[in-house]
N, C-alpha and C positions, 0 to 999 in steps of 0.2 A: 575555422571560425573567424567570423568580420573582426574585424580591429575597432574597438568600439569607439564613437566620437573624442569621449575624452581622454584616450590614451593618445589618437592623433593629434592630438592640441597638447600634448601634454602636459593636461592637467588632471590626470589621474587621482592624483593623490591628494588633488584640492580636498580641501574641508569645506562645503557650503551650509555645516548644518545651523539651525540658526536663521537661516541669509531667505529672502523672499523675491522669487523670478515670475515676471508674468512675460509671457509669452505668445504675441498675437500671432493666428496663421499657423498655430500647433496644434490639429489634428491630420496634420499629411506633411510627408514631406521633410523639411530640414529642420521645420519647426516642429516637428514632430520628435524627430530625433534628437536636436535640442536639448527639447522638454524632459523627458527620459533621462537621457543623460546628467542634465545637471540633477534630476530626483535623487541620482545614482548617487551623486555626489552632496547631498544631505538637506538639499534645498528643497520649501515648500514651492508649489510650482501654481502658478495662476494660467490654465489652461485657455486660451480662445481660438472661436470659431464658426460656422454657420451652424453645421450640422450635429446636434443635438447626440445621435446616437455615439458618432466619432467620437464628440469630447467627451463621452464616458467610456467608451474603450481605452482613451488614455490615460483618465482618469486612475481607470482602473491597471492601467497599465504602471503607473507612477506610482499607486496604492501596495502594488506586487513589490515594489523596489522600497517599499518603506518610507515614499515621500507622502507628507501631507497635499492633495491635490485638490484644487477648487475647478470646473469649467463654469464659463461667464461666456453666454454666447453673446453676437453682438452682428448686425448686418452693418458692414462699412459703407455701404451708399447712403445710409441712413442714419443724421447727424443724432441723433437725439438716441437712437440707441447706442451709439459711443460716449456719450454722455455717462448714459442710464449706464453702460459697460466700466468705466472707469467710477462712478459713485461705488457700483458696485465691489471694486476694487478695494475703493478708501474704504468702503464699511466692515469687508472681511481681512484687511489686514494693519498693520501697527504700521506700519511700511516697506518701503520696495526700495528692493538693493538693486536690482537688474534688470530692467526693462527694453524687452527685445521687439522692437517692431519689425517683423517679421510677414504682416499680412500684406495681400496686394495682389495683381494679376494682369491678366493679357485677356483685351479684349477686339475680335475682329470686329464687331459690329460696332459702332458710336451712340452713344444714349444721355443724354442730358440727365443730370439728378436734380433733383426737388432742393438742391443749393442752387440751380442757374449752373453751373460746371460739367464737362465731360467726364463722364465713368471715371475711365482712369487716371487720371487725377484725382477724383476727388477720391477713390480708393486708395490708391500707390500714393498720396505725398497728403489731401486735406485731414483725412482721417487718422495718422499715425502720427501726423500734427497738433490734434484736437487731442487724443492719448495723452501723448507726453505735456500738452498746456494744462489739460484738467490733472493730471499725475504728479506736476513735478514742486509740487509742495508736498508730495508725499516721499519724494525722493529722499532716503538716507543720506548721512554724509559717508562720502568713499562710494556713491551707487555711479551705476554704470548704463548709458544710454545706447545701445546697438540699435543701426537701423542696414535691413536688408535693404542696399541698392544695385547696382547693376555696373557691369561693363558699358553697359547698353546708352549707356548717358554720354558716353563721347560721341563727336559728331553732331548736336544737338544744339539752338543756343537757347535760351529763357524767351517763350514767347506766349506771357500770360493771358493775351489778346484771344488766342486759340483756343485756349481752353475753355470756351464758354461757347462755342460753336460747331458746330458738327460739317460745316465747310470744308472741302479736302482733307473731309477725316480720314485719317491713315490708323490703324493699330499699332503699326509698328513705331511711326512715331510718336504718339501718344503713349505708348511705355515707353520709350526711350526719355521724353520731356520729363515723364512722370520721376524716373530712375533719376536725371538731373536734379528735380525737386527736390529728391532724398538729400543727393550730395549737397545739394547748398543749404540745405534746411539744416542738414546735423553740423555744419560749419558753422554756422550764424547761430544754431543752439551754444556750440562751444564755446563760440563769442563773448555771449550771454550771461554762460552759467558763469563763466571766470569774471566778468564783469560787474556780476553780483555777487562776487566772492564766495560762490558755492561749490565745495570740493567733490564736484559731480564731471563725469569725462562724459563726452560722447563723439561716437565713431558711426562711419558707415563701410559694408564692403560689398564686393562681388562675389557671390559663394559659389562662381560656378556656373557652367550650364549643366542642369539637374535631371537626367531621366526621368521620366512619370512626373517632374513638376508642374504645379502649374498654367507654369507659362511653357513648355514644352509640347503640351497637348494642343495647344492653339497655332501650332505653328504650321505650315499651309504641306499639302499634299501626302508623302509619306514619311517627310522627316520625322514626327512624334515615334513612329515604330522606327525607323530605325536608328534615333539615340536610344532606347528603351535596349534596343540590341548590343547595343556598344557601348560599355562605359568607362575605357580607358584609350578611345579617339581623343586626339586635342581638340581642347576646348570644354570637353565635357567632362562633370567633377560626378563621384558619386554624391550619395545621398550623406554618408556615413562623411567623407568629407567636407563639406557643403556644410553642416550640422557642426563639426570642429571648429571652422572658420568662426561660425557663430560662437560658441564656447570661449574660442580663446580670444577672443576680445570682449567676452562677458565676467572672465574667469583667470584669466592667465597673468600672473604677477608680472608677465614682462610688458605688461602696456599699461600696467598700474601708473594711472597719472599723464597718459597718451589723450590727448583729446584733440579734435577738429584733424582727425585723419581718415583717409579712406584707405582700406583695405583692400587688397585682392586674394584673395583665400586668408593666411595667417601672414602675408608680407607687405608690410606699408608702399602705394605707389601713387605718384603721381596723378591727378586723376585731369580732368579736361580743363582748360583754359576757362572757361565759361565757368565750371563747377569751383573758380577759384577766387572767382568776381565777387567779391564782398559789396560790390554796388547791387550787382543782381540777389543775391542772398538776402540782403534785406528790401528788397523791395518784394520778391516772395512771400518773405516772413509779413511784413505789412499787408502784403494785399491778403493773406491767407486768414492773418485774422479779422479782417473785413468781411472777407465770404464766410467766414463760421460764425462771425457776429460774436467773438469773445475781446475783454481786454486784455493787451498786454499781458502776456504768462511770464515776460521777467523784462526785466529793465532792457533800455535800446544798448547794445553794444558798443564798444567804442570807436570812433573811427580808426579806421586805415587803409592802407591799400587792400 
């Protein structure tokens, strides 16, 4: 029998009952597993996703385990239903202890959205930014901000010019920028939150390269079959892993208080030069709420390097 997420995080023995998780990008996948997982462990679970029938398989999947489970679909190209997705959040809960930005993807083809932005951007970093802006007045104190980012952001620098162009559109790089987004956006959150004196952490990491993820299936020729074949080649995490990573930085007493760090599975590293640029991080954070047309979701940061 699999080793279930949160025994490989070990936090088995957490208590979340009580405690409220939403979790974007939780009908497949690590988010999926997640989701599950933390039900396991006592928490009411805010399920999202596209597909309507998924999120009530897990729904009911979290129901089986004894958690209260809400789905809230929501299309991330589509600002106004992220909106309409987080209102819908504030109105079915008291508030949110853990909020796992989790959704996002790999796109070969380039497509401009109805914000003027490239897909993936505006999926992977505008939209799980608009989340936590519209959320983080509902944020508890002691809650915890996970954002799924990527290895994929090194080698990459901040080049917000591009995003609004489909000009030597690449996929590859365009997740990669996107996955940089994350890291400087949850760094410049960090920034923030302490800055406004709010005892809220947030982290980002790598969970992995994920069989059946995804961003796996998009990958060019026969590579998707054969990580699906192989799940303990380097480089590649299962799913039941990948889902842990998530967990213990949502859950694990030992990063209790760890904020503006990136992760790579459950072990804090280093992450790219660029993702460390507190100049770039806020000029992100600025230009981002320009393209989503909000204000300011917490005071400017403090200077420093």
């Amino acid at each position: 029998m699999e080793t279930p997420p949160e025994a490989r995080a070990g936090v088995a023995d957490a208590d979340r009952a009580g405690t409220q998780a939403v979790v974007t990008g939780s009908t497949s996948g690590i988010g999926r597993a997640a989701a599950v997982a933390l039900g396991r462990l006592g928490a009411d679970v805010v399920v999202h996703g596209r597909d309507r029938d998924a999120g009530s398989a897990v729904v009911a999947e979290l129901n089986a385990v004894g958690a209260d489970a809400t789905f809230v679909p929501a299309d991330f190209t589509d600002r106004s239903a992220v909106r309409e997705f987080a209102t819908t959040v504030r109105a079915e809960t008291d508030g949110v202890d853990l909020l796992v930005n989790n959704a996002g993807g790999f796109f070969r083809d380039g497509r401009i959205t109805e914000l003027g932005v490239e897909r993936t951007f505006h999926v992977n970093h505008l939209s799980p930014f608009l989340v936590t802006a519209e959320l983080v007045d509902h944020l508890r104190e002691g809650a915890r901000v996970v954002t799924t980012a990527s290895a994929a952001h090194r080698g990459t620098d901040l080049d917000l010019d591009r995003t609004t162009t489909l000009d030597r559109y690449s996929g590859t790089w365009a997740y990669s920028h996107s996955k940089l987004a994350n890291v400087l956006f949850t760094n410049e959150l960090a920034r923030r939150l302490d800055a406004a004196g709010r005892p809220i952490t947030a982290n980002s990491l790598h969970p992995g390269a994920i069989p059946g993820s995804g961003f796996s299936r998009f990958l060019p020729g026969p590579l998707p079959a054969v990580i699906r074949l192989f799940d303990s080649i380097p480089g590649v995490t299962s799913v039941a892993d990948g889902a842990a990573a998530l967990l213990f930085l949502g859950v694990s007493p030992r990063v209790a208080g760890v904020s503006g760090r990136y992760f790579s599975g459950q072990d804090p590293e280093t992450p790219s030069a660029t993702a460390r640029d507190n100049g770039a991080a806020r000029r992100l954070w600025e230009r981002s709420t320009v393209l989503l047309g909000i204000n300011e979701p917490l005071p400017g940061a403090v200077d420093g390097t």
